[in-house]
C-alpha positions as CSV (number, residue, x, y, z in Angstrom):
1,X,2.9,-5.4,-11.6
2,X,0.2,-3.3,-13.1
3,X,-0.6,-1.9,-16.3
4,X,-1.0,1.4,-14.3
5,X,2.7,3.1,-14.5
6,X,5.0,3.0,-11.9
7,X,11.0,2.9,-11.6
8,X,14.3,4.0,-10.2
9,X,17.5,4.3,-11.5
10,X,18.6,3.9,-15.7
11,X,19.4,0.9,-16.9
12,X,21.7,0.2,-19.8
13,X,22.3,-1.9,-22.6
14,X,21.9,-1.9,-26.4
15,X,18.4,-4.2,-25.5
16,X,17.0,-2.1,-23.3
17,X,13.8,-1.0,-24.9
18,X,11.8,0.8,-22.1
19,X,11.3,4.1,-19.9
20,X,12.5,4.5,-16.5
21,X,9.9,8.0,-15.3
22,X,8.9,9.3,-11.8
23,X,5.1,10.1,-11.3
24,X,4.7,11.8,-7.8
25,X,6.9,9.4,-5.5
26,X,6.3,6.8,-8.1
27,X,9.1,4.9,-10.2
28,X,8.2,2.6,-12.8
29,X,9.5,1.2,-15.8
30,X,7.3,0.8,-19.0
31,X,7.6,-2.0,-20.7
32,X,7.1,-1.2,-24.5
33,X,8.7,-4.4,-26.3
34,X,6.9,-8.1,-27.0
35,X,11.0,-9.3,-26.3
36,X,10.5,-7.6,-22.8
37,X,7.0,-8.8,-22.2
38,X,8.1,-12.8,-23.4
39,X,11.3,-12.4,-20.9
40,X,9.3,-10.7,-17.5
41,X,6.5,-13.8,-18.5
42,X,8.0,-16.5,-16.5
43,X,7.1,-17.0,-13.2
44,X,10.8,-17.8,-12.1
45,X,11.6,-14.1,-13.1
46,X,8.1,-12.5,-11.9
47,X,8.5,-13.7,-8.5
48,X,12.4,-12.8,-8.5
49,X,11.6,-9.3,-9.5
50,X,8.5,-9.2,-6.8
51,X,11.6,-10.4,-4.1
52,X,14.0,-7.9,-5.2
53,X,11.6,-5.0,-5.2
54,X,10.2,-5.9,-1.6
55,X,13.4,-7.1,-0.2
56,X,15.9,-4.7,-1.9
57,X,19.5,-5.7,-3.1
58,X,20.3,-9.4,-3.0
59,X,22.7,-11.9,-4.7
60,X,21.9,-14.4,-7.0
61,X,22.8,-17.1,-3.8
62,X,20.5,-14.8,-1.4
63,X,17.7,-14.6,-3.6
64,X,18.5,-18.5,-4.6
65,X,17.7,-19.4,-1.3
66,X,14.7,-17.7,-1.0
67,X,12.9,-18.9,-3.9
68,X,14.3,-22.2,-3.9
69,X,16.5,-22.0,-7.1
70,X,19.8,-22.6,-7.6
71,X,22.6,-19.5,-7.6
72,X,23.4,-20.8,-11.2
73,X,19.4,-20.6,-12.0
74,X,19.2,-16.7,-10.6
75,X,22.2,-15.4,-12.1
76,X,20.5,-16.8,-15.2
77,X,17.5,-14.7,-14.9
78,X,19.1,-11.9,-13.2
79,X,21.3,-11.4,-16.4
80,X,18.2,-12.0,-18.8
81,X,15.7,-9.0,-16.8
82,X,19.1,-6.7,-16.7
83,X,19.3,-6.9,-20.4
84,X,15.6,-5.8,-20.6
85,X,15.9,-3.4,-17.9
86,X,14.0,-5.0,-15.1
87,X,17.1,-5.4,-13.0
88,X,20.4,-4.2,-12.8
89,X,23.8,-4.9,-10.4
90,X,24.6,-2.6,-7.2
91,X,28.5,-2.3,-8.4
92,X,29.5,-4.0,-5.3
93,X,30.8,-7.4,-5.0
94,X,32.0,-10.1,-7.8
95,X,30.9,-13.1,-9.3
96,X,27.8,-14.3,-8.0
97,X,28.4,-12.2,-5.3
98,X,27.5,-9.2,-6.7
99,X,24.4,-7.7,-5.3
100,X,21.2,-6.8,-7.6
101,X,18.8,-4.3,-7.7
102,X,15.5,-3.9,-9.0
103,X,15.4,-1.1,-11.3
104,X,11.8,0.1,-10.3
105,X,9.3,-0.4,-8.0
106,X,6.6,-0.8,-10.1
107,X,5.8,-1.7,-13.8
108,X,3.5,-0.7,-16.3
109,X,2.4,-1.4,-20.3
110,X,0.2,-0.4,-22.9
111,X,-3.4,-1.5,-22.4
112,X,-3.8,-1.9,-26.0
113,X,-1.0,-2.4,-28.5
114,X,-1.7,-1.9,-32.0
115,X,1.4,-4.0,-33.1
116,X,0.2,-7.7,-33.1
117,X,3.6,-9.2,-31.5
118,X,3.2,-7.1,-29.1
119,X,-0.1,-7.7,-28.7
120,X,0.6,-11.4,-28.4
121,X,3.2,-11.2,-25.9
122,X,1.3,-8.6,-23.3
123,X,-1.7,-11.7,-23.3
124,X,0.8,-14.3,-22.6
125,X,2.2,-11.7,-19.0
126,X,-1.3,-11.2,-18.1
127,X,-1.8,-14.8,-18.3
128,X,1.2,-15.9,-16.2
129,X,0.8,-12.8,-13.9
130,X,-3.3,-14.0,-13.3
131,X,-1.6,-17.5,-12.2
132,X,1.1,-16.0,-9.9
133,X,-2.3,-13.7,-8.1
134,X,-4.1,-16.9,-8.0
135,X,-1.2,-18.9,-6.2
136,X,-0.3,-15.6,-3.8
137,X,-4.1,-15.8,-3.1
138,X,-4.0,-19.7,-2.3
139,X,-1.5,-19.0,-0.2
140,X,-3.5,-16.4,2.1
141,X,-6.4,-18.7,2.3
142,X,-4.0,-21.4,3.0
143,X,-2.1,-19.6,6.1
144,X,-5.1,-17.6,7.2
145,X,-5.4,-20.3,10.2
146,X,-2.3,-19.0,11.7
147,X,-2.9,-15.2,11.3
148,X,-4.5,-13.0,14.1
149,X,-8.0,-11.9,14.0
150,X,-7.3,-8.4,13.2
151,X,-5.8,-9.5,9.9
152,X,-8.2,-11.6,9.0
153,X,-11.0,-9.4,9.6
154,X,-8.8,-6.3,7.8
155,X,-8.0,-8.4,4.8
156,X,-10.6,-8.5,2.2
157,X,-12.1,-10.8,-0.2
158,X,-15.2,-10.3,-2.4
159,X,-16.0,-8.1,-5.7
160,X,-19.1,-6.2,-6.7
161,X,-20.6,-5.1,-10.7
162,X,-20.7,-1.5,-11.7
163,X,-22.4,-0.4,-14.6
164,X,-19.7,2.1,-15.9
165,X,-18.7,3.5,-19.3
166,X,-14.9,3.2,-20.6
167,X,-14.2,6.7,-19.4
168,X,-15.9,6.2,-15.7
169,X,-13.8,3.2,-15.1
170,X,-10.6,5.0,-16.2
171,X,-11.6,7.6,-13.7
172,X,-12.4,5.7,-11.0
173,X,-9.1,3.4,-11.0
174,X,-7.2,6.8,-11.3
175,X,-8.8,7.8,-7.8
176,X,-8.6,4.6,-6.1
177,X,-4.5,4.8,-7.3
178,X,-3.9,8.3,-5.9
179,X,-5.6,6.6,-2.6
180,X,-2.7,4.2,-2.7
181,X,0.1,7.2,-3.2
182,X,0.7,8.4,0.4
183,X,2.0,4.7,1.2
184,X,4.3,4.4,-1.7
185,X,7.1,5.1,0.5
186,X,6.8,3.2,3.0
187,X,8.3,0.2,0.1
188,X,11.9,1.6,0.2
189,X,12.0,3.4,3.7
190,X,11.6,1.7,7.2
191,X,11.5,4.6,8.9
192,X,7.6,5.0,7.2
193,X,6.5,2.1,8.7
194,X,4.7,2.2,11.4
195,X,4.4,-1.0,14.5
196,X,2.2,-3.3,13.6
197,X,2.4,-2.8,9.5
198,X,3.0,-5.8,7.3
199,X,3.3,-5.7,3.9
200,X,-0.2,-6.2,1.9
201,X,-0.9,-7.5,-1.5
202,X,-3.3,-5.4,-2.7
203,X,-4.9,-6.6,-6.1
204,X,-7.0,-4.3,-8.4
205,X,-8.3,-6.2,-11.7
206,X,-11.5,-4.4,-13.4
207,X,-12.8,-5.3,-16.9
208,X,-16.3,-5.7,-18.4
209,X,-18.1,-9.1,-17.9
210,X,-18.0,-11.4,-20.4
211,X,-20.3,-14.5,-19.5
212,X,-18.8,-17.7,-20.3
């Protein structure tokens, strides 16, 4: 997730307060609500939509399993990030057998909401979605023991100062995003993927310093 815009098929529902749009071979959904925001802010639901995105269609037992969480506990949160269009069912299967989908492959929000509630409830995602990047890096560091040497020396870890003004910055993430593009398919198709690829977190967080 990424407040740089990035979705897939309509959802529906009298709740459902956001865009589904298509930039390049990009979908994303824009989230535009603080009842959205407050509902994708759990890290339950962040890491289910992360699973569904990655892994594709899954039932609330599948996706159960691989997160640790009761069926009971997913079709919980399935139903509550259908209502804000973050996820939506396949129309196969019943019950808790029905398959889900995420609605988008990537998500994106205002940078800087005038309405306060809103305002309030984009700080509280950021904040749970800095935590969630903090424990996937952990976990890097943590495994990077067992990986090979060619992943350890391609993977990176550092971060440098620019002295930039508002406009540079916007520029320069814009360019380092359209460097990103030609990938973008390999998410949903297999057949992009060449031997040897896994799939990489790549993390891109810029913002002036502010010395504590």
């Amino acid at each position: 997730m990424s407040p740089q815009k990035r979705a897939s098929s309509q959802p529906s529902g009298p709740d459902v307060a956001q865009a589904i749009a298509r930039s390049g071979g990009r979908t994303q959904v824009e989230l535009s609500d603080a009842r959205q925001m407050r509902a994708v802010a759990h890290p339950t639901r962040l890491a289910l939509i992360g699973l569904l995105r990655r892994e594709g269609p899954m039932t609330a037992t599948q996706a159960g399993a691989r997160l640790d969480e009761s069926s009971g506990s997913m079709s919980f949160h399935l139903r509550q990030l259908a209502k804000y269009g973050l996820v939506e069912e396949t129309g196969e299967g019943t019950g808790r057998q029905k398959p889900w989908r995420a609605t988008a492959q990537f998500t994106s929000w205002s940078a800087a909401p005038q309405d306060p509630n809103l305002a309030e409830a984009t700080t509280q995602l950021r904040r749970v979605l800095v935590a969630r990047y903090a424990a996937l890096t952990q976990a890097w560091i943590d495994h990077q023991p067992y990986e090979s040497a060619a992943w350890k020396e391609a993977s990176q870890f550092g971060d440098t100062f620019l002295w930039l003004t508002p406009e540079e910055l916007t520029r320069l993430c814009g360019q380092l995003t359209a460097l990103l593009e030609p990938y973008d398919s390999r998410l949903t198709d297999e057949a992009d993927r060449p031997e040897g690829s896994r799939l990489v977190n790549w993390l891109h967080l810029t913002f002036p310093l502010v010395e504590s």
